[in-house]
Every structure is written in C-alpha cells, then in structure tokens.
LOFI-616846 format. One record per residue (C-alpha): residue number from 1; x, y, z. Coordinates in pm, whole numbers, plus 32768, in hexadecimal, padded with zeros to 4 digits. Example, Ala and Ser with C-alpha at 12.3 -4.5 7.8 and 13.67 -1.06 7.14 Angstrom:
BEGIN
+-----+------+------+------+
! num !   px !   py !   pz !
+-----+------+------+------+
!   1 ! 84CE ! 7E3E ! 830C !
!   2 ! 8557 ! 7F96 ! 82CA !
+-----+------+------+------+
END
This chain:
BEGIN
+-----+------+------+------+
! num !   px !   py !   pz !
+-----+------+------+------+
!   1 ! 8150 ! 773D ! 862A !
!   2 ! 82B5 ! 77E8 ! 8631 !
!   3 ! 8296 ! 7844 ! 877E !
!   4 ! 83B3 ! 785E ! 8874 !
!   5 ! 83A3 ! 7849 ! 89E2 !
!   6 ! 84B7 ! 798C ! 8A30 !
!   7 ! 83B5 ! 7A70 ! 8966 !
!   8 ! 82AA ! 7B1A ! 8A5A !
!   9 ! 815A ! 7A96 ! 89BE !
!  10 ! 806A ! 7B78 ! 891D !
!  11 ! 7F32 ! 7B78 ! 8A29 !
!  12 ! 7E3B ! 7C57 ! 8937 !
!  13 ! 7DD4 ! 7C99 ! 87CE !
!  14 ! 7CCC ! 7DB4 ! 879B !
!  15 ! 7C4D ! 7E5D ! 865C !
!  16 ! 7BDE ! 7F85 ! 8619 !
!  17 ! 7B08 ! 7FE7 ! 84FB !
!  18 ! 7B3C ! 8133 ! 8493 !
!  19 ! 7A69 ! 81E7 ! 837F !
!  20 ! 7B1E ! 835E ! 831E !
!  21 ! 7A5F ! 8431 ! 8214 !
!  22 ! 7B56 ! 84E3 ! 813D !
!  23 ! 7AFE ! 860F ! 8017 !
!  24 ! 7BE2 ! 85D9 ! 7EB5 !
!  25 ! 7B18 ! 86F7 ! 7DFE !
!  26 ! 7A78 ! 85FA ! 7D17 !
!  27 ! 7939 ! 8535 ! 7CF0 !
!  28 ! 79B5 ! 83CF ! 7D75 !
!  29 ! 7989 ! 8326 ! 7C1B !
!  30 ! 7A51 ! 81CA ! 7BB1 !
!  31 ! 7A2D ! 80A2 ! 7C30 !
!  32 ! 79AB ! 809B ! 7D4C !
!  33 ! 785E ! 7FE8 ! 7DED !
!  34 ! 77F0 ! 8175 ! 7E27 !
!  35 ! 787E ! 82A3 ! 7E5F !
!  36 ! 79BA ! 8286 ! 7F02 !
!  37 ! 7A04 ! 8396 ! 8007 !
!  38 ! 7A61 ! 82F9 ! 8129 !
!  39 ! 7BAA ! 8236 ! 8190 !
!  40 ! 7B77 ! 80EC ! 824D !
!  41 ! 7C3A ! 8047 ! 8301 !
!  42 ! 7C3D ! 7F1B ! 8419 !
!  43 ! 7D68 ! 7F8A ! 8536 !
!  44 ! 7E38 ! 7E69 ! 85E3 !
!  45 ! 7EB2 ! 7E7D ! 872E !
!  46 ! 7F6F ! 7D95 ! 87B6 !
!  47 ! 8014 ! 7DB4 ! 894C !
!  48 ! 80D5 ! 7C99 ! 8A0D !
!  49 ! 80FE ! 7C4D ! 8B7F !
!  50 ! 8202 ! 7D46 ! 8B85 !
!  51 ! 8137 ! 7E8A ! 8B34 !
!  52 ! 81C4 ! 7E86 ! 8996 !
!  53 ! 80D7 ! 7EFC ! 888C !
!  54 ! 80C3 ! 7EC2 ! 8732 !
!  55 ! 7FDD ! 7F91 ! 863B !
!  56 ! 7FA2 ! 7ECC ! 84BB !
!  57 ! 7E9B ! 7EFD ! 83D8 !
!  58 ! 7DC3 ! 7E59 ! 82DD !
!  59 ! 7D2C ! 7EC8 ! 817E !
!  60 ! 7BCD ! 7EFE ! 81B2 !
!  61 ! 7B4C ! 7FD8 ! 807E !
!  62 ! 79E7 ! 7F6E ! 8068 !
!  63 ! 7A01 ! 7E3A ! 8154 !
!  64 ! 7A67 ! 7EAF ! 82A5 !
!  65 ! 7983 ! 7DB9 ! 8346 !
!  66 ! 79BC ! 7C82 ! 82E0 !
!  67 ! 7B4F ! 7CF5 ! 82F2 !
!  68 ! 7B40 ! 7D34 ! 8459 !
!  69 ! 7A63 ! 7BB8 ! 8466 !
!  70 ! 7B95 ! 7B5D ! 83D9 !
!  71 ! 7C82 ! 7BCA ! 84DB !
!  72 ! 7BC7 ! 7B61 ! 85D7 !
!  73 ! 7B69 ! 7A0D ! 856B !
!  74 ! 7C96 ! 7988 ! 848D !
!  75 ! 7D94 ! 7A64 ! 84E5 !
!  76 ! 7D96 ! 7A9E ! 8668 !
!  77 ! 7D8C ! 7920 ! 86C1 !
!  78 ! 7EF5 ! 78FB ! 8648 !
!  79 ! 7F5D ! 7A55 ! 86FF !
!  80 ! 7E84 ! 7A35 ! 886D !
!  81 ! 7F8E ! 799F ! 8983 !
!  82 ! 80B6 ! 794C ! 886D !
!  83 ! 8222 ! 79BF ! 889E !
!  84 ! 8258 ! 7A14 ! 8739 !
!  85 ! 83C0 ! 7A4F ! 86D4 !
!  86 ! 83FB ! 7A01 ! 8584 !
!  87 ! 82E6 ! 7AD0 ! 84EE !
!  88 ! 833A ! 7A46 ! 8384 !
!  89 ! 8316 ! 78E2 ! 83D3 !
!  90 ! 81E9 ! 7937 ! 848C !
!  91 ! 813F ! 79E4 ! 8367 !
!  92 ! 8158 ! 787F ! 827E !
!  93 ! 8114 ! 77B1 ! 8393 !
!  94 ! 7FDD ! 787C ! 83AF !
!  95 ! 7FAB ! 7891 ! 8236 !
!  96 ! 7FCB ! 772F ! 8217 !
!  97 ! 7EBB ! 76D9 ! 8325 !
!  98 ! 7DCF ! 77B5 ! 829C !
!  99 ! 7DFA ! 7794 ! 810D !
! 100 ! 7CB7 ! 76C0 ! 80F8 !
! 101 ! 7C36 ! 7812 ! 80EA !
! 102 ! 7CEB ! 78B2 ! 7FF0 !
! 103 ! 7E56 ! 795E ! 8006 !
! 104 ! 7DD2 ! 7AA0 ! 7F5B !
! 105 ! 7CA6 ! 7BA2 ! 7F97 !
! 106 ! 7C3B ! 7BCE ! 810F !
! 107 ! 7CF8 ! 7AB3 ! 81B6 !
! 108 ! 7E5B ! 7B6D ! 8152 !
! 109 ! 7DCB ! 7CA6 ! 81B3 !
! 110 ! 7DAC ! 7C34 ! 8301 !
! 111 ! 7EE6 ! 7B9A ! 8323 !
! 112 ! 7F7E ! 7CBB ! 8279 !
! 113 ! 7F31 ! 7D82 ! 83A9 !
! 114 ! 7F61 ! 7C95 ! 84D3 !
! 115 ! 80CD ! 7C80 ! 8423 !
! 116 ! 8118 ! 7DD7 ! 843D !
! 117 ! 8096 ! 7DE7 ! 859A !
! 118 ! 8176 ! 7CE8 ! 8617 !
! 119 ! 82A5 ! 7D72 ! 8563 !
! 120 ! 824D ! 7ECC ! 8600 !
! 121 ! 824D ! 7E0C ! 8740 !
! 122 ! 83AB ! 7D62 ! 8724 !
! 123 ! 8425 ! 7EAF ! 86CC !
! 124 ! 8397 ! 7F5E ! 87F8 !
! 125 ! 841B ! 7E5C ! 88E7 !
! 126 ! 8583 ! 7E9C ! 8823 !
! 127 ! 856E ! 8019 ! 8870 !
! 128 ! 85C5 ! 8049 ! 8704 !
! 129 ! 8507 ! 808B ! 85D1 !
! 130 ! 849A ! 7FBD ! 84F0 !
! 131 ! 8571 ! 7FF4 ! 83C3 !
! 132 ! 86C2 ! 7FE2 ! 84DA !
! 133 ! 8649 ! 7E85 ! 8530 !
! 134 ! 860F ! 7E0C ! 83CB !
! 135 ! 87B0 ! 7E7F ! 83B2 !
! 136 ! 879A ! 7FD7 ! 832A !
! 137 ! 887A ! 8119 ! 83BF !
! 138 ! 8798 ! 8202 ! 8375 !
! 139 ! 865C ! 8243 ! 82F1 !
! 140 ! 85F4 ! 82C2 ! 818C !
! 141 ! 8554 ! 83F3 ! 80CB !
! 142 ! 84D4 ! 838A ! 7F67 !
! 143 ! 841A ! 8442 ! 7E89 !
! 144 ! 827D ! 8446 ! 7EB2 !
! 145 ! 8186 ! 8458 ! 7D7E !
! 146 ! 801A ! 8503 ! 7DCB !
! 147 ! 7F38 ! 83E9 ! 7D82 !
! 148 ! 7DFE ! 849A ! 7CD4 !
! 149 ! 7C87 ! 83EC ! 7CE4 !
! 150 ! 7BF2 ! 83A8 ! 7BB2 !
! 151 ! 7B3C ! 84E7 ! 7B47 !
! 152 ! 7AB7 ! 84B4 ! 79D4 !
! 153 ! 7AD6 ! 8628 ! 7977 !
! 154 ! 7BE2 ! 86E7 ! 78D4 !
! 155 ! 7BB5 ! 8808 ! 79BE !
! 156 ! 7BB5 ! 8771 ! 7B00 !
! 157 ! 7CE7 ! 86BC ! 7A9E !
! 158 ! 7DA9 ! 87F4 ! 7A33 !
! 159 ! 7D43 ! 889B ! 7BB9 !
! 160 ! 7DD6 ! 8750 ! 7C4A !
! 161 ! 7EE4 ! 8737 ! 7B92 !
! 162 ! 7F5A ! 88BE ! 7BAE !
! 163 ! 7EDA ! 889A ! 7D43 !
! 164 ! 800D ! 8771 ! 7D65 !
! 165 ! 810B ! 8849 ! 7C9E !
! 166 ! 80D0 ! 8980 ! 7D88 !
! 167 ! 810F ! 8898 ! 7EA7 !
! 168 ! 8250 ! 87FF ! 7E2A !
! 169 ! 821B ! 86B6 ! 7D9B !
! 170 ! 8316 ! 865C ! 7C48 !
! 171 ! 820C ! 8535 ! 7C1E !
! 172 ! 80CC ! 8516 ! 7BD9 !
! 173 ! 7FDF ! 83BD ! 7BA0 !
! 174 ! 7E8A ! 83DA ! 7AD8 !
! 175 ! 7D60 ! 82C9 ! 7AFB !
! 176 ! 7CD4 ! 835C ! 79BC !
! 177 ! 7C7B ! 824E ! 788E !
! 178 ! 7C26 ! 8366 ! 77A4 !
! 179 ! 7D47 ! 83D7 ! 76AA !
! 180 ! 7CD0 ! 8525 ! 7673 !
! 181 ! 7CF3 ! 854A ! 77D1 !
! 182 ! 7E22 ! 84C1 ! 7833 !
! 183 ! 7ED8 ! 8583 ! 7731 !
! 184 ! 7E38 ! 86D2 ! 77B7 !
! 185 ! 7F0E ! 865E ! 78F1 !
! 186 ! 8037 ! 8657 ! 783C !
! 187 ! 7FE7 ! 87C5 ! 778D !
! 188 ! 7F7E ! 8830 ! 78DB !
! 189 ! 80BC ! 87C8 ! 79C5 !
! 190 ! 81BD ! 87EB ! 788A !
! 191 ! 82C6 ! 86D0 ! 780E !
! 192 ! 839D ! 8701 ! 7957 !
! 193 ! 82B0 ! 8669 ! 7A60 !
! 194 ! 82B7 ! 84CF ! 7A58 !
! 195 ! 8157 ! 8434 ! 7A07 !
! 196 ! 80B9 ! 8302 ! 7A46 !
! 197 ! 7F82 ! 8250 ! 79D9 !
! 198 ! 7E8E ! 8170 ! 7AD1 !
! 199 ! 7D88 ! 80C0 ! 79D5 !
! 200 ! 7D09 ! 7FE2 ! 7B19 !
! 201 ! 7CE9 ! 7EC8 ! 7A16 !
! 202 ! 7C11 ! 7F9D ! 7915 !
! 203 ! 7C9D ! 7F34 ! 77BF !
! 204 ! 7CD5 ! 7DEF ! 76FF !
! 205 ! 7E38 ! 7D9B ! 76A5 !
! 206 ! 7DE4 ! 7E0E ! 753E !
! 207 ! 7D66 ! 7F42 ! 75CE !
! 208 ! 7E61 ! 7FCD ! 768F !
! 209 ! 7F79 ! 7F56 ! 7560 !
! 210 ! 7E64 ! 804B ! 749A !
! 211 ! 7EB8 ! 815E ! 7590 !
! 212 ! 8033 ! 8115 ! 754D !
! 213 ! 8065 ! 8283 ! 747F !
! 214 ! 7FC3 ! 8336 ! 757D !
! 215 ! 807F ! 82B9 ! 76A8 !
! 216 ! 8194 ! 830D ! 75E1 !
! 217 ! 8134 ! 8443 ! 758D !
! 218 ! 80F9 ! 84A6 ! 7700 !
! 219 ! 825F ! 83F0 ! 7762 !
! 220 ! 8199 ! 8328 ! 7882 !
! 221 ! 82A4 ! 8284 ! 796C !
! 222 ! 81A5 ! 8153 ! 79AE !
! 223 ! 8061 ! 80D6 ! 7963 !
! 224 ! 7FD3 ! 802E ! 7A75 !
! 225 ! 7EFC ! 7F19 ! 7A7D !
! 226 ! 7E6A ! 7F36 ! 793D !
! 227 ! 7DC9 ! 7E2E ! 78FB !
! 228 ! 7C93 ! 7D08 ! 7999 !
! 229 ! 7CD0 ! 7C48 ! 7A6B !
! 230 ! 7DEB ! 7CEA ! 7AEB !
! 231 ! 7ED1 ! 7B8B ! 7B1E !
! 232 ! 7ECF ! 7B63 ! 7997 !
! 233 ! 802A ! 7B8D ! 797F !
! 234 ! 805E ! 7AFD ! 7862 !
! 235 ! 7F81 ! 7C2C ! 779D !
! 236 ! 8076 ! 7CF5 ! 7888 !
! 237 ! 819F ! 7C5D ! 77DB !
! 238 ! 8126 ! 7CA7 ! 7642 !
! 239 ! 80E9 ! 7DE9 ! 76EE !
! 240 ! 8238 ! 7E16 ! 773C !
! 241 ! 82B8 ! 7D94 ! 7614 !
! 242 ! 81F0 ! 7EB4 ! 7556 !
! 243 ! 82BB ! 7F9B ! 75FD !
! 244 ! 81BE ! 7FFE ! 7722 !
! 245 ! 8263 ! 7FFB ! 787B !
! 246 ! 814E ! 7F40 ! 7978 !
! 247 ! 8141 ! 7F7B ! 7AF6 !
! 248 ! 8089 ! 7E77 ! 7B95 !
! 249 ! 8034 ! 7DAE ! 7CD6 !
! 250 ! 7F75 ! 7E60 ! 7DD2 !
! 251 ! 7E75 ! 7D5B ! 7DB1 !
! 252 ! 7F7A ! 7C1C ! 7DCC !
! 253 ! 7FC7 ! 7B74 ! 7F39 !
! 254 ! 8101 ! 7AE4 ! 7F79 !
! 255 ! 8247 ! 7B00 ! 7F3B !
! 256 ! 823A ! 79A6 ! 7E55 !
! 257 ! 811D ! 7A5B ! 7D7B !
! 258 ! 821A ! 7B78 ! 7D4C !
! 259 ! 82F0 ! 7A82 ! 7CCB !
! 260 ! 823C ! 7A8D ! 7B7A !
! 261 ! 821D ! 7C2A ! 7B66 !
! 262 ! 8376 ! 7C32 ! 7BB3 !
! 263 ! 83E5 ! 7B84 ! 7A87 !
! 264 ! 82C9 ! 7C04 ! 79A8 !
! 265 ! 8298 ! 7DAC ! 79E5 !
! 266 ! 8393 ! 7EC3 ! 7A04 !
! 267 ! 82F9 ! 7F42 ! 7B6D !
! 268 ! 8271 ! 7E4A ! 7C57 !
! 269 ! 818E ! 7EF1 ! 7D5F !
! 270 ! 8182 ! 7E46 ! 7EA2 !
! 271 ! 8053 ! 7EBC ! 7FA9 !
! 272 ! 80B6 ! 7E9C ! 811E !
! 273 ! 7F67 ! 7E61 ! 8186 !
! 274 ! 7F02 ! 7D64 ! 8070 !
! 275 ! 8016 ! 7C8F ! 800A !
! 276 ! 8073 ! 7BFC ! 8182 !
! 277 ! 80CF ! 7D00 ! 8273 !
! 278 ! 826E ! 7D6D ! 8288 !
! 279 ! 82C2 ! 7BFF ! 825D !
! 280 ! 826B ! 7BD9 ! 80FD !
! 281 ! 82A4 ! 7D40 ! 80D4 !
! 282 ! 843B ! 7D0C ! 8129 !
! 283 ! 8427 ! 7BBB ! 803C !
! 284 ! 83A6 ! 7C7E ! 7F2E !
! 285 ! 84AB ! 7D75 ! 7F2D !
! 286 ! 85C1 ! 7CCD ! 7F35 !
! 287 ! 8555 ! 7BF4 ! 7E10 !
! 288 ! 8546 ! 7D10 ! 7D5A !
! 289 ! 8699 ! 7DA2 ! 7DC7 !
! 290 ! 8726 ! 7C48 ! 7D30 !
! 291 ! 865E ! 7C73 ! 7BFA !
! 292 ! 86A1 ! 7DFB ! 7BBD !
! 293 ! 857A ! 7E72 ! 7BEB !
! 294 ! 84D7 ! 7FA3 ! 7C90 !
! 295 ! 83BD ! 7F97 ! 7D6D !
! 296 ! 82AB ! 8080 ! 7D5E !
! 297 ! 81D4 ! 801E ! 7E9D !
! 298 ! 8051 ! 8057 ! 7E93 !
! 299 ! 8014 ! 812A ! 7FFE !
! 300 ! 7EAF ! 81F3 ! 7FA4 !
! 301 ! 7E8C ! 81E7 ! 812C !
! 302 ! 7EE4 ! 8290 ! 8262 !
! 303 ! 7F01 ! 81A2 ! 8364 !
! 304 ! 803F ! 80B0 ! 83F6 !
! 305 ! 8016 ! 8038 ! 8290 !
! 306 ! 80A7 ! 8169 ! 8212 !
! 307 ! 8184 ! 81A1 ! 836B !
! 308 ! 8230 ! 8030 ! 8311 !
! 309 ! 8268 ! 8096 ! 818C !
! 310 ! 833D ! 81B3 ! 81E8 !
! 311 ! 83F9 ! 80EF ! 82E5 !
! 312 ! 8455 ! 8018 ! 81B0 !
! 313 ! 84D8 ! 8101 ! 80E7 !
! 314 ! 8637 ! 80E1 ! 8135 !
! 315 ! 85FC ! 7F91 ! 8088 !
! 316 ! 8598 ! 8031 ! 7F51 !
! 317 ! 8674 ! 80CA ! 7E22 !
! 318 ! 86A1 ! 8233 ! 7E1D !
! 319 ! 859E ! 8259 ! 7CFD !
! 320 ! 84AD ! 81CF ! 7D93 !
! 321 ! 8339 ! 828B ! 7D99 !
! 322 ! 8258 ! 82A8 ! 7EB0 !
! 323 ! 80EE ! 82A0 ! 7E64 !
! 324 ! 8004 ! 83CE ! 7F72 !
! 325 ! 7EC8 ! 8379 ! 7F55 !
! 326 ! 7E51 ! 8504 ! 7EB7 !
! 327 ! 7D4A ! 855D ! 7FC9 !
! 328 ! 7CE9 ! 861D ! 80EC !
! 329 ! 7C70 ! 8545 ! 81FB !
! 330 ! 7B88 ! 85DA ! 82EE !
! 331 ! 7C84 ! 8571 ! 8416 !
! 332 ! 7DC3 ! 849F ! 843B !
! 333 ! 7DEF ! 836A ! 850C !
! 334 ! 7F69 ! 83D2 ! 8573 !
! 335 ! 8098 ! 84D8 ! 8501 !
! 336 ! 80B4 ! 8449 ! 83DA !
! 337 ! 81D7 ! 84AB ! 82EE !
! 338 ! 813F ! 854C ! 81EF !
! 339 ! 8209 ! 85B4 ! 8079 !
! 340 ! 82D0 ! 8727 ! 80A9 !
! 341 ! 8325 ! 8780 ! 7F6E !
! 342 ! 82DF ! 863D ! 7EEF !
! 343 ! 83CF ! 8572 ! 7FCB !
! 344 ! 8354 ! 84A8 ! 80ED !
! 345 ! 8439 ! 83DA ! 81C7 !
! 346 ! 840F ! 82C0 ! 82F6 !
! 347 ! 83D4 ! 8324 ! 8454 !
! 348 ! 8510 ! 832B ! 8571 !
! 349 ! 843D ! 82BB ! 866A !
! 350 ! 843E ! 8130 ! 8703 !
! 351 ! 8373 ! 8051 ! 862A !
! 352 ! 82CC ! 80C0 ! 84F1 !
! 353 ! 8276 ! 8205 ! 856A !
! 354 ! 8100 ! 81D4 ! 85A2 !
! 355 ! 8076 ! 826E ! 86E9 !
! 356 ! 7EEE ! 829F ! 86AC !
! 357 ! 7E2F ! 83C2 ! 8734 !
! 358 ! 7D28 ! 8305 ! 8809 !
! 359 ! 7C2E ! 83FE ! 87F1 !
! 360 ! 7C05 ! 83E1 ! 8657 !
! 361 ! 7C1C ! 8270 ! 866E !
! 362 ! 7AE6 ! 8281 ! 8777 !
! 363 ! 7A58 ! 8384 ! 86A3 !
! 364 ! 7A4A ! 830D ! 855C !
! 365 ! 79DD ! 8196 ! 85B0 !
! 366 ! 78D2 ! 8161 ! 8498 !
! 367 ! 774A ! 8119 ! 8554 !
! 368 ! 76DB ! 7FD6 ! 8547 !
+-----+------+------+------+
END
C-alpha cells in the first residue's frame, strides 16, 4: 500500500452505526423497502499514534449492517497500522484489490467513508481545514435547494413547498412522478423560484420525452435521474437531445464512471459518501471544471458526508446548488451548517468540520 514511513500510522478504525428518526410531514411513500423515516448511517473514526482523529461516513439507507461489515472487513485491513499519505493513491490501490467484489453498491460506500476519514485526519494533523489543504483561501457559501420527500398529494406538496419559501430557500426539488402535481408546485411557489424534478428512475425514456411540455411548462432547471437503471446514459443523452436537462449520478462510483455523465447530462451529481470518499469527489470536479459543467452534488445526509461537501465548495462554480435533505431529524450528530436563507457555506474549523456529539451517537445506535 502507499504507505510512508514519516506518516504516524493509524492504530484504530471503529464504526459506529447510527439510526436517527426524522419527521418530513408526509407518509414515507416511493421507493423504498418500507417506510422511510429514519436516517442511517455507519460513522468512521479513524486516530493514529499521535492522538489525530478522523470522522468519515458511509451510505447506509436500508443496509447499515452489512455497510459497517464492510468497513470492518474490507475496508479496515488496508487502514489498521498503515502510514497513509497519499490518500488518492490509496483509494485505487484499495479499489483495485477489492474489485472482485464490485466497484459500485456497498463496497464504495465503505470506502467512500474510510476516505473521508483519513482526509479529515491529514487535515487535523495540518491544523488547517480541509478545503485550505486541498489549495483554497477561503471557504464558500453557495446556494441550498430544500430537498422535498416524495408526498403523492397536491396538498401536502403546496404546505412543503410554501414551508421552504417562508424559510428562505430560491430553490426547491420535487420527488413527485405525477404531472398534475408537479405543476401545482410551480402554481404554488410562482415562476421565480428554480425547480427541479427527482423521478428516482420512474419513467421510460419515451416517457419522460412524453412529459417534455410539461417540464416545460413548469420551467424545471433539471430532471434528475429519470429514467431505469439509472447508468443508461445513453436514454439520458436522446433525453437531452429532446430538450430535457438530466441531473444524474448519485448512484455512480468513481470518478472514471463520471467520465461518461460528464460528457452525456447537463448536471452531473457526485455523492461524497457513494462515489469514493473526497478522493473521487476532487477527481470528479475538476473533470467537470475542464468540461464546463456544473455540479449539483447529491448530500440528503447530515453526517461528515455532508461536513466534507461543503468543504468542497470552493471547488465548485458559483451556480452551483446544494441539495438539504427537507426534514426534521429527531437530533443532530454535530453543529452542522444548516441553509439561512437558503445559503449554506463550509465550516472554519480544522478538518471538515465534523465534531460528533457523543451522547447522540451512543444514543441513537440501532438494537441489535
């Protein structure tokens, strides 16, 4: 591995799994195995011989146990008494050991996290934060969108959707399939708020070029991931060239799978804590700095995940749209930067920002 023997070796990798219930004023419908109400999540700490800690974590919607397996069993060999010091070579290194079981799904989710725990720990042994050691001055404010659950019915929509306008936000993203009901959203926030459509892979390619008139009609900046399975990019592409803008990629791993969105859909959507951790992350955006396009990242979570993604943003154009998850969870793992006035903006503190509040973490470890 891409150790080096100057770099104090990392002497312990824990998880934690953490189970939060949150309330979004809805019924939990889509796609979902049941009812989602509840954010999971699998925490990474990582500490070396010198006292430095490093928080990460890993996408666990639905799967938080065999995630954390993951951590602990294909992940934390290549961590456990290493000097790692050149995070990105370690990353494919570690991808290329391990891609006998698939670069995608669960094993990138744990990598994804052990990444972004050892980047918060390089940081923290800098004294600087993260986005100062990646070579920015300062860090970044962009512009937040409220991220509404699917709901199904016109007038829980319209509540949601005037709830995020009282509080600020200019942007506002809809997991509705229904047309009648996405263009009560547009009557309901008038033309001057931005919109954006999540399908999560509902339509056919003929069927979303069907809804073409009434994405028009409703001015949507993006329709995201419209169609199954979501790495058909070349639906994605006659998509585009019916005039549709697509957002897409919260389900791809890697910055060489990004290679294809990149080229294909107006707004590729990176996730921090599926596509390979702050490694891939960086890779990503740059590509699409070289290829003018904007990133829209996927962060429907509150943990370093989120932290990391705003420690990016300096990165990031100045249009650029950051996605808050549109919920009220029951407690929260950190201070987490949350939209004012629908901006949100990196933390000045060393590292990505992430200092958990023990006490949730302990309290909201899911029974066995």
């Amino acid at each position: 591995m891409t150790n080096s023997n100057t770099v104090p070796k990392i002497v312990s990798l824990q998880t934690f799994p953490v189970r939060i219930p949150f309330t979004d004023g809805g019924l939990g419908t889509g796609g979902t195995p049941s009812r989602w109400h509840s954010l999971d999540m699998v925490l990474i700490r990582v500490e070396d011989e010198e006292g430095h800690i490093g928080w990460g974590d890993a996408f666990a919607y639905f799967c938080l146990e065999p995630v954390k397996a993951a951590v602990d069993h294909m992940i934390a060999p290549f961590v456990i008494m290493s000097g790692i010091d050149n995070i990105a070579a370690w990353n494919l290194e570690v991808q290329k050991k391990l891609h006998l079981f698939g670069r995608y799904g669960m094993t990138l989710f744990a990598l994804s996290g052990v990444d972004t725990a050892l980047w918060d720990l390089k940081s923290k042994r800098q004294g600087v934060p993260l986005w100062r050691l990646l070579g920015a001055k300062a860090p970044a404010h962009r512009p937040a969108y409220a991220s509404l659950v699917r709901y199904g019915d016109k007038g829980l929509v319209a509540e949601q959707c005037k709830r995020a306008l009282e509080l600020g936000y200019r942007h506002i993203k809809l997991h509705e399939i229904a047309p009648d009901v996405i263009e009560h959203a547009r009557e309901v926030i008038g033309p001057d708020i931005s919109l954006m459509i999540d399908a999560n892979c509902a339509w056919s390619m003929q069927e979303t070029i069907g809804l073409r008139e009434t994405f028009r009609a409703c001015n949507a900046l993006w329709v995201e991931e419209p169609v199954f399975p979501p790495d058909d990019y070349q639906s994605m592409a006659e998509i585009e060239k019916a005039g549709i803008p697509v957002g897409t990629g919260e389900n791809a791993s890697t910055a060489f799978d990004f290679r294809r969105i990149i080229s294909t859909v107006t707004y590729p959507q990176p996730s921090m804590t599926k596509v390979g951790g702050i490694s891939e992350f960086a890779q990503i955006l740059a590509a699409c700095e070289r290829n003018g396009k904007v990133a829209m990242p996927h962060t429907p979570y509150f943990g370093p995940g989120y932290f990391a993604t705003l420690a990016m943003l300096p990165f990031m154009p100045e249009t650029t749209l950051i996605e808050f998850l549109f919920v009220e969870p029951e407690a929260w793992l950190a201070s987490t930067p949350t939209p004012v006035t629908g901006s949100v903006g990196a933390s000045t503190s060393i590292g990505i920002g992430f200092e958990p509040d023990l006490d949730v973490i302990r309290r909201y470890a899911p029974r066995t």
